[in-house]
N, C-alpha and C positions, 0 to 999 in steps of 0.2 A: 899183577901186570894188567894190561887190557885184554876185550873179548872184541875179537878182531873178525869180520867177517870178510870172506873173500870168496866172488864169483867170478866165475871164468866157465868154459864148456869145455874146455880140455882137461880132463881127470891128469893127466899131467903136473899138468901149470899148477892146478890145485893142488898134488900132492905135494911139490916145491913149495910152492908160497904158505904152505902148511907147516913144511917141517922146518921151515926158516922160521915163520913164528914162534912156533912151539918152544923150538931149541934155545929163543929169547923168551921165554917166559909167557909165553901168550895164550889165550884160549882163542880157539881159533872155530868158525860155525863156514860151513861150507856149503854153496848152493853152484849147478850148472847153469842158469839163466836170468836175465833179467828179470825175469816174471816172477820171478822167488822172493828180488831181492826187498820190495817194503814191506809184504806180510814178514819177513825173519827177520826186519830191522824193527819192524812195530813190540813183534813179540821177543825176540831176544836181547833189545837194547846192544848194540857193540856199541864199543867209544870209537870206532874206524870201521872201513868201508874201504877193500881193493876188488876194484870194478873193471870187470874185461872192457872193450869196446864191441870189439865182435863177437855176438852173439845169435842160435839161430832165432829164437823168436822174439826176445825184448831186448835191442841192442843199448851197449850200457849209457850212452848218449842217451836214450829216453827212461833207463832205469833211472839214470842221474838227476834228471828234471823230474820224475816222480817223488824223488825222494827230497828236494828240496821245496815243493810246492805243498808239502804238506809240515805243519807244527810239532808231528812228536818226530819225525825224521828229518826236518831241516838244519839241525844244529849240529846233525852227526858226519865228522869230514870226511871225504873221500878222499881216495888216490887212483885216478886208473894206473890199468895196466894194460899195456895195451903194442901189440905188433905195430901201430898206426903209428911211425911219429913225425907226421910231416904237421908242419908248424900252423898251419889249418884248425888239423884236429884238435893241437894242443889249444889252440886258443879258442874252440867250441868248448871244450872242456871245463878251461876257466871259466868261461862267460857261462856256463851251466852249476858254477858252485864249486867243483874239483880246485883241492887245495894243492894237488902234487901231481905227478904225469912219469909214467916209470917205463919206458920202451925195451918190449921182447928183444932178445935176449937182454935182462937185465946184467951188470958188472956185479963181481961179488962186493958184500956190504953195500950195495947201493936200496934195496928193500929195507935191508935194518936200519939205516942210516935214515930213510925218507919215512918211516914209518916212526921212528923215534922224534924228527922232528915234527908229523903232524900232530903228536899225542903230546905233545911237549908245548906246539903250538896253541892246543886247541885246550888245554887243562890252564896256561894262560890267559887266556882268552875268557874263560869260564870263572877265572878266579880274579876277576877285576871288578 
């Protein structure tokens, strides 16, 4: 399956969005901030990226654009995740690269679902 990283600062949120992967087959790399996320995307390569918004010190709107302004991490898709879903942020998101937009509390199957298809998207995408 894929190696999925997910940042968020709630040890929570991360243990979820952990054992939801896992449990679909995933290898999962875990960071609490923005500031983590393109040294472990450089050095661990994931095929996916679930990116809190709110964060204390690198909020994932600027982790986002880090990771898209640079060539070994622009090609890698995101998904936030994110308590924020007024239709604003959503579309900051896009306009910053984010391929999907998942609002706290998420519905069950809606992570495996939006996860499935950005890896489905982006393995597409890659194979043309």
């Amino acid at each position: 399956m894929a190696r999925i990283l997910v940042v968020d600062d709630s040890p929570d949120v991360r243990l979820a969005l952990a054992t939801i992967l896992e449990d679909a087959g995933h290898d999962v790399i875990e960071a609490e901030d923005g500031d983590q996320v393109f040294d472990l995307a450089v050095a661990e390569s994931p095929n996916l990226v679930l990116l809190d918004v709110m964060m204390p010190r690198v909020n994932g709107f600027d982790a986002l654009a880090t990771l898209k302004a640079d060539t070994r991490t622009s090609p890698i898709p995101v998904i936030m995740v994110t308590a924020k879903g007024r239709p604003e942020d959503m579309a900051m998101a896009r306009s910053l690269g984010a391929v999907e937009y998942i609002t706290k509390p998420w519905a069950d199957g809606d992570v495996e679902l939006r996860v499935d298809w950005a890896l489905a998207a982006d393995h597409e995408q890659k194979s043309r």
